[in-house]
C-alpha positions as CSV (number, residue, x, y, z in Angstrom):
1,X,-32.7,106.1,61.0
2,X,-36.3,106.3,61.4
3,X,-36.7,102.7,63.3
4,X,-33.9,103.4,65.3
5,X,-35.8,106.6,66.3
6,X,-39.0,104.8,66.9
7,X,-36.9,102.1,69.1
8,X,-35.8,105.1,71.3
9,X,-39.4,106.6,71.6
10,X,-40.8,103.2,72.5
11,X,-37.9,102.7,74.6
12,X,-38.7,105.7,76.6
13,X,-42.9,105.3,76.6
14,X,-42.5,101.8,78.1
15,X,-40.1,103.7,80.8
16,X,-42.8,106.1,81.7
17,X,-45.2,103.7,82.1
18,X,-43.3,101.3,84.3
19,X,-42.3,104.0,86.5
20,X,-45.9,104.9,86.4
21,X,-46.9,101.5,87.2
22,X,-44.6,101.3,90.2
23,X,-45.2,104.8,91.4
24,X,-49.0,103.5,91.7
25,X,-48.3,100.8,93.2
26,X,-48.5,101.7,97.0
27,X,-51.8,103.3,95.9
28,X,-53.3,100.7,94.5
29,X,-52.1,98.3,97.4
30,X,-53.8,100.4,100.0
31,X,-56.8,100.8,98.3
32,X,-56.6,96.6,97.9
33,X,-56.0,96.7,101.7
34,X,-59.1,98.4,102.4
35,X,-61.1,96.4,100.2
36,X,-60.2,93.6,102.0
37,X,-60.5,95.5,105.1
38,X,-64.3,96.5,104.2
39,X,-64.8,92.7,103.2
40,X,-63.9,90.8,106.1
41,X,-65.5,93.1,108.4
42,X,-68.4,92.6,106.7
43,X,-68.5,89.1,106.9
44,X,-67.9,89.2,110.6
45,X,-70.4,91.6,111.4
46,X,-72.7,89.7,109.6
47,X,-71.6,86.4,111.4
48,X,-71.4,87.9,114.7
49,X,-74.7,89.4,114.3
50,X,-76.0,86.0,113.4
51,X,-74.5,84.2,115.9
52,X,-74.7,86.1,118.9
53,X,-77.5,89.0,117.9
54,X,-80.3,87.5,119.9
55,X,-78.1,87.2,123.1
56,X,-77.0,90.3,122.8
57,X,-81.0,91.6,123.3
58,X,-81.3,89.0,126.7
59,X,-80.3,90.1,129.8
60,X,-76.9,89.1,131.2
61,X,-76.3,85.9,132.4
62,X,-77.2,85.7,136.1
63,X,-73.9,84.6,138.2
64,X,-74.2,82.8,141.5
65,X,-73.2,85.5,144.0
66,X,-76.0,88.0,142.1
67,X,-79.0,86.0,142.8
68,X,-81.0,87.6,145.9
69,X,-80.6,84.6,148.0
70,X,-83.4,86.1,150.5
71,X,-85.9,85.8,148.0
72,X,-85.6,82.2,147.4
73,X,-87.8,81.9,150.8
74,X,-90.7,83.5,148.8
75,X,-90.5,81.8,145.8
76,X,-91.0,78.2,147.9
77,X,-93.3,79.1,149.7
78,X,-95.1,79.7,146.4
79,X,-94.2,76.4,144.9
80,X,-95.2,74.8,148.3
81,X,-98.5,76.1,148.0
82,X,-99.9,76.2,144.1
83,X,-97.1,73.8,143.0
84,X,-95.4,76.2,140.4
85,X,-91.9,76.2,140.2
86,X,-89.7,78.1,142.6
87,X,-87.1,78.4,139.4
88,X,-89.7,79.3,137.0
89,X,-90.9,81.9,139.6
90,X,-87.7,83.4,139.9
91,X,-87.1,83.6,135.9
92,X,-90.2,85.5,135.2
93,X,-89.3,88.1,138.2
94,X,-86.1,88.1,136.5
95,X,-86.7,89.1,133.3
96,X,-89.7,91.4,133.9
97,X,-88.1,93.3,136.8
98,X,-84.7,91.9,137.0
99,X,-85.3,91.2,140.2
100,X,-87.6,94.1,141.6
101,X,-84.3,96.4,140.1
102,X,-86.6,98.2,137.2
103,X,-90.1,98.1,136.3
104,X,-90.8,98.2,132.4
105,X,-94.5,98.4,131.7
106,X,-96.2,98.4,134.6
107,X,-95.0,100.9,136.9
108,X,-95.6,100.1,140.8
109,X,-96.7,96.7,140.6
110,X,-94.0,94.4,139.3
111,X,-95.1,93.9,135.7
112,X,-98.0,92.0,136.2
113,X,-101.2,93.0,134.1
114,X,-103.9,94.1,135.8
115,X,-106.2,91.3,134.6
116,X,-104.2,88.5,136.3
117,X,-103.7,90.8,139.2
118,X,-107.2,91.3,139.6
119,X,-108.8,87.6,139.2
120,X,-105.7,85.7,141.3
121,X,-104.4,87.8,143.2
122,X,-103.6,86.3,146.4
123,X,-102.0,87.8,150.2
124,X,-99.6,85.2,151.4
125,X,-100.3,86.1,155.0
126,X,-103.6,85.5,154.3
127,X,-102.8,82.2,152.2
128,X,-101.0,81.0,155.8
129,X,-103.5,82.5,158.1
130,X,-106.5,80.7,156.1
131,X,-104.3,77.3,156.2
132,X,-103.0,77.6,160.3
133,X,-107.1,78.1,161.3
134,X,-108.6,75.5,158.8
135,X,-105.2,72.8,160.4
136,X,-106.6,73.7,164.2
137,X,-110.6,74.1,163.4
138,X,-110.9,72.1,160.2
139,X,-113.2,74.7,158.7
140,X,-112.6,78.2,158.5
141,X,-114.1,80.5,161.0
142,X,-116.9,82.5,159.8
143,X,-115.8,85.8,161.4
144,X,-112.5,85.5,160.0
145,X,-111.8,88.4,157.6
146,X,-109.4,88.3,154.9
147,X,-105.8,90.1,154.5
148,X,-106.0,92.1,151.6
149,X,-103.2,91.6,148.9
150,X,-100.9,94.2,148.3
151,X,-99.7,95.0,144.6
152,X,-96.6,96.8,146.0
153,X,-95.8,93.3,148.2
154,X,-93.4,91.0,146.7
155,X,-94.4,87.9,148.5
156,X,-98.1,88.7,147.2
157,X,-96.7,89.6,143.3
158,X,-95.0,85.9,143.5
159,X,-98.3,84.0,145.3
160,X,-100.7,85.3,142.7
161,X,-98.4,84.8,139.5
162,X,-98.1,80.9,141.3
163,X,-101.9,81.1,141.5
164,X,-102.1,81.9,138.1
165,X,-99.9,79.3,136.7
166,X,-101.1,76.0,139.1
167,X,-101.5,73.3,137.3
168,X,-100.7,74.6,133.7
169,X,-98.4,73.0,131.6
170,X,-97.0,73.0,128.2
171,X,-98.5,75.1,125.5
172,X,-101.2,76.0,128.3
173,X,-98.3,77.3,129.9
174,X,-96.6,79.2,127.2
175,X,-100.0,80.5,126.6
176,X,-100.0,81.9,130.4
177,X,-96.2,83.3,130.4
178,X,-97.2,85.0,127.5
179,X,-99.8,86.8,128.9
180,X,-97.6,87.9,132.1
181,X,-94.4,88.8,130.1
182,X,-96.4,90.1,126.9
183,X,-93.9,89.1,124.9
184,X,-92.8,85.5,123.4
185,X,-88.9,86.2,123.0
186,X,-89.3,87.1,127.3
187,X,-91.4,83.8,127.4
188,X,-88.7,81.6,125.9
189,X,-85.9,84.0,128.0
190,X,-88.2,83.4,131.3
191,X,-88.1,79.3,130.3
192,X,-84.3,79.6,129.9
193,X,-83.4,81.3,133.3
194,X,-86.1,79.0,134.7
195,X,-83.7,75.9,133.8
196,X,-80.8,77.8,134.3
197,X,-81.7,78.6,138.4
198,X,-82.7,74.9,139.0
199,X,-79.1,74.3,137.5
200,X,-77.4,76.6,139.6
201,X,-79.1,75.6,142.7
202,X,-79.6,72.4,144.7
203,X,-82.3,73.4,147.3
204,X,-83.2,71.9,150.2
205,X,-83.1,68.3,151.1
206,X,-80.8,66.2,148.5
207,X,-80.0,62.7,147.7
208,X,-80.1,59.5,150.3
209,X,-76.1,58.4,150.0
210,X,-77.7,54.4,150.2
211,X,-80.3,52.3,148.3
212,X,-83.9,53.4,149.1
213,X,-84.5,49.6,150.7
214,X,-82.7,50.8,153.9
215,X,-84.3,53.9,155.9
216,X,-83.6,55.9,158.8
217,X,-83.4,52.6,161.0
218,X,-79.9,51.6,159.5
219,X,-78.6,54.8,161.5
220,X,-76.0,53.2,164.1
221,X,-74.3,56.5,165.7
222,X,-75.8,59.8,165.1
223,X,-74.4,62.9,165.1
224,X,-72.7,64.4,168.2
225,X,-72.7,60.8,170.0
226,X,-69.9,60.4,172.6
227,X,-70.3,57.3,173.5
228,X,-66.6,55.2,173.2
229,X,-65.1,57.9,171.6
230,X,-62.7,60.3,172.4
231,X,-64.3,62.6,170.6
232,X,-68.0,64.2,169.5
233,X,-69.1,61.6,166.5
234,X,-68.9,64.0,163.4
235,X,-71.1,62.3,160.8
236,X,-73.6,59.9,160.6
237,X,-73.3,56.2,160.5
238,X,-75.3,54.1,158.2
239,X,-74.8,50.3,159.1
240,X,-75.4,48.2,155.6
241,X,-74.3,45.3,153.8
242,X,-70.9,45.4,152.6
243,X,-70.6,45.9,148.8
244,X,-73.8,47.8,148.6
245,X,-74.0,51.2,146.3
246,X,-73.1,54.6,148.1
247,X,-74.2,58.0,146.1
248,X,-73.2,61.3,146.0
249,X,-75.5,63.5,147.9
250,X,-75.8,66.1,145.0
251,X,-73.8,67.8,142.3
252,X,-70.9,68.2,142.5
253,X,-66.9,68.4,142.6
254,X,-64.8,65.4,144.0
255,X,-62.1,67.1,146.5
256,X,-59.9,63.8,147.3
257,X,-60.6,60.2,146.6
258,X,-58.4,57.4,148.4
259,X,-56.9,56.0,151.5
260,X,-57.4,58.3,154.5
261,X,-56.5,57.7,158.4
262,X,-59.0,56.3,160.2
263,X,-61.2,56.0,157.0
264,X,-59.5,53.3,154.9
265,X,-61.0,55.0,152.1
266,X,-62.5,58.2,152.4
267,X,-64.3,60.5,149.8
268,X,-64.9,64.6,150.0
269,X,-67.0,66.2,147.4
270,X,-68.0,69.8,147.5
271,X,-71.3,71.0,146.5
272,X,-71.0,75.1,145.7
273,X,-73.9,77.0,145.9
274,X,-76.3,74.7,148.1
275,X,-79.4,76.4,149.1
276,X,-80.9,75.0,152.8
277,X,-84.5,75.2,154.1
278,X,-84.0,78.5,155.5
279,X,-83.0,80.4,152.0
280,X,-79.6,80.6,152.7
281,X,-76.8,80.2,150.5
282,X,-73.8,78.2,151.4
283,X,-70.7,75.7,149.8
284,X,-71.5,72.4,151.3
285,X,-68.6,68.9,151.4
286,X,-70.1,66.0,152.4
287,X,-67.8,62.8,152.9
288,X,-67.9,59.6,152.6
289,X,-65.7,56.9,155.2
290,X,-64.7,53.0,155.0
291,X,-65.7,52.1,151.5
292,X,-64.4,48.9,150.2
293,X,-64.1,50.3,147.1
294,X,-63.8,53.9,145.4
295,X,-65.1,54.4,141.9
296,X,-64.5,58.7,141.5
297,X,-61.6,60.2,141.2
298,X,-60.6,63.8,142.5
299,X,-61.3,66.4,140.0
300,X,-64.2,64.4,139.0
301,X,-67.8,65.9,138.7
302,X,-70.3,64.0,139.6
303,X,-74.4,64.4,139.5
304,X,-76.5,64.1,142.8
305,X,-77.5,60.2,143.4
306,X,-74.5,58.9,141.0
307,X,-72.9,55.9,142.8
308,X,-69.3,56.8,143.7
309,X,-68.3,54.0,145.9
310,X,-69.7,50.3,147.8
311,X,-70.0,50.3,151.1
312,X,-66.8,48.6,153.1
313,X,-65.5,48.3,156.8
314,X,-61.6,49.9,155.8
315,X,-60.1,51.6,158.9
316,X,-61.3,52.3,162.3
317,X,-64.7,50.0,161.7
318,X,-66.5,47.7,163.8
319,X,-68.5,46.6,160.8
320,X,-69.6,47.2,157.1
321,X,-71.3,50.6,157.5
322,X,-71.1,54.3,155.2
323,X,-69.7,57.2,157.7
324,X,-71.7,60.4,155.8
325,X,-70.6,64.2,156.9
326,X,-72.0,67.8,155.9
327,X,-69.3,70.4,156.4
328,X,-70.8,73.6,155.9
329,X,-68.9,77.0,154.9
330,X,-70.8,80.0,154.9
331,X,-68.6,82.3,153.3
332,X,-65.6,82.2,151.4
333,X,-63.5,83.7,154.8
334,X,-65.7,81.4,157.6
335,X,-64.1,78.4,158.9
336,X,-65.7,74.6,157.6
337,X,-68.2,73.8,160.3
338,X,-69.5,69.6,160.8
339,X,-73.3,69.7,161.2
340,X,-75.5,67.5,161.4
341,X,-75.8,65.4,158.4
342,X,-79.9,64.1,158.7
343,X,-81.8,67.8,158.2
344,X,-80.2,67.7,155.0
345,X,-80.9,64.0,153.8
346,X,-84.4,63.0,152.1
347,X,-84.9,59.6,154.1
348,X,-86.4,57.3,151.5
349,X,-90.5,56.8,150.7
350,X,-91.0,53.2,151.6
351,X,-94.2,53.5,149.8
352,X,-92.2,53.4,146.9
353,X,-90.4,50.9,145.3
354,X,-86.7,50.7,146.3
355,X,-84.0,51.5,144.3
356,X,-84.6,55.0,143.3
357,X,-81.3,56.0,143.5
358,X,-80.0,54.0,140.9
């Protein structure tokens, strides 16, 4: 009587607890689910944080149609004269001011200390004045007077920092950022922007499309020549060897690749973001007509001076010979525009030894 009793009681003890158990349950799996919760969140904080903390102190990455175009014109003018780096100019402006937008620690004079201010500083219009008189007189007049630098001028902020930095490289020249920025981690960011502008930017004068051997006399119809044609020549004609390498004129995209009328072969690459002499910005094609053969595809990228093609006489040709065109398109609404091909085209140093291109 007394075990069956003590059955019952157990009986109902292990009920209780198992209702109990399953009543707790749902607690116990939410408070699971935030542990969990708390735990992964942790970890991706602390991965995050690791992988993407020190970006997230830089400055924003600087997109094409954000960089201020018209100040490109200073910056070469600066690398023209001391020989620094138009990008590396532009980097340091950009993260001390981001670009003339804020000043941080030195209010009214774009963030340069007062020490390099003081011992370089430098007036462009007087830099150019000083260089047009010594050109025409070969000395410099001794009743010429000097045009003060301004700290408030741009162009005179950008020719003394230059001054500062001619002829400095390496840890000399970390030394030197360092003293502008005041601060390493701006150094390094200054260094990256300064690679990432000569990236974004081909300026000026780019690649010759043909071995360096062959110069400006291989040119056989210019630009614009009427002569036998029904129409205005739109490119330039190069008259070389068949077979011989053609190269693309600078970075970038291949449009179309292949058999075109009156080409035989034709090739179209488009080179966004080209910067002329003048400072301004605009998406440049150049093609390429008669090749024997085509060695890009369209879609392809391609770096400035690659070979693409050999030279052929496919099409409407009276002879081996590279037809080169510049299209130019100012803005994303504005009609492609031919233009002459040669203002844009570094004719090769026959000083040097030939080849370069290769």
């Amino acid at each position: 009587m007394k075990d069956s009793k003590q059955k019952i009681k157990g009986k109902i003890r292990k009920a209780i607890l198992s209702k109990l158990f399953l009543a707790s349950l749902p607690l116990f799996g939410i408070l699971l689910l935030i542990l969990v919760i708390v735990a992964i969140s942790g970890l991706f904080f602390g991965v995050f944080s690791g992988l993407f903390g020190s970006q997230m102190e830089a400055q924003h990455i600087v997109y094409l149609d954000e960089f201020p175009i018209e100040l490109i014109t200073s910056y070469r003018e600066a690398e023209d004269a001391y020989g620094s780096p138009w990008a590396l100019l532009a980097g340091i402006h950009y993260v001390q001011t981001n670009f003339s937008t804020f000043l941080l620690f030195y209010p009214d004079d774009y963030n340069l200390p007062d020490d390099i201010w003081e011992e370089y500083k430098i007036s462009r219009d007087d830099y150019f004045k000083r260089k047009e008189l010594i050109e025409a007189n070969g000395v410099l007049p001794e009743d010429y007077k000097p045009i003060p630098p301004r700290r408030d001028h741009f162009p005179d902020i950008v020719f003394t920092v230059a001054n500062f930095l001619q002829d400095k490289e390496n840890e000399e020249l970390d030394k030197s950022l360092d003293q502008i920025t005041l601060d390493k981690k701006k150094t390094e960011m200054a260094k990256m922007y300064y690679w990432l502008f000569q990236t974004m930017f081909k300026i000026g004068n780019a690649f010759w499309p043909i071995p360096d051997q062959y110069g400006l006399e291989v040119i056989s119809s210019h630009f614009g020549d009427g002569e036998d044609r029904s129409k205005p020549h739109k490119g330039l004609d190069l008259a070389i060897p068949l077979g011989e390498p053609i190269y693309a004129f600078a970075d970038g995209i291949v449009m179309s690749a292949g058999p075109a009328r009156g080409y035989g072969n034709y090739i179209v690459i488009e080179h966004p973001g080209f910067i002329d002499k003048d400072g301004k910005k605009a998406t440049i094609r150049t093609g390429y007509g008669h090749e024997r053969t085509v060695l890009v595809r369209q879609g392809q990228k391609v770096l400035g001076g690659q070979k693409i093609a050999e030279v052929g006489s496919e099409g409407e040709s009276t002879g081996p010979h590279l037809h080169f065109e510049v299209k130019v398109k100012e803005t994303f609404l504005s009609p492609w525009k031919f233009v002459d091909p040669l203002p844009y085209l570094t004719p090769p140093d026959k000083n040097k030894e030939p080849g370069g291109n290769k």
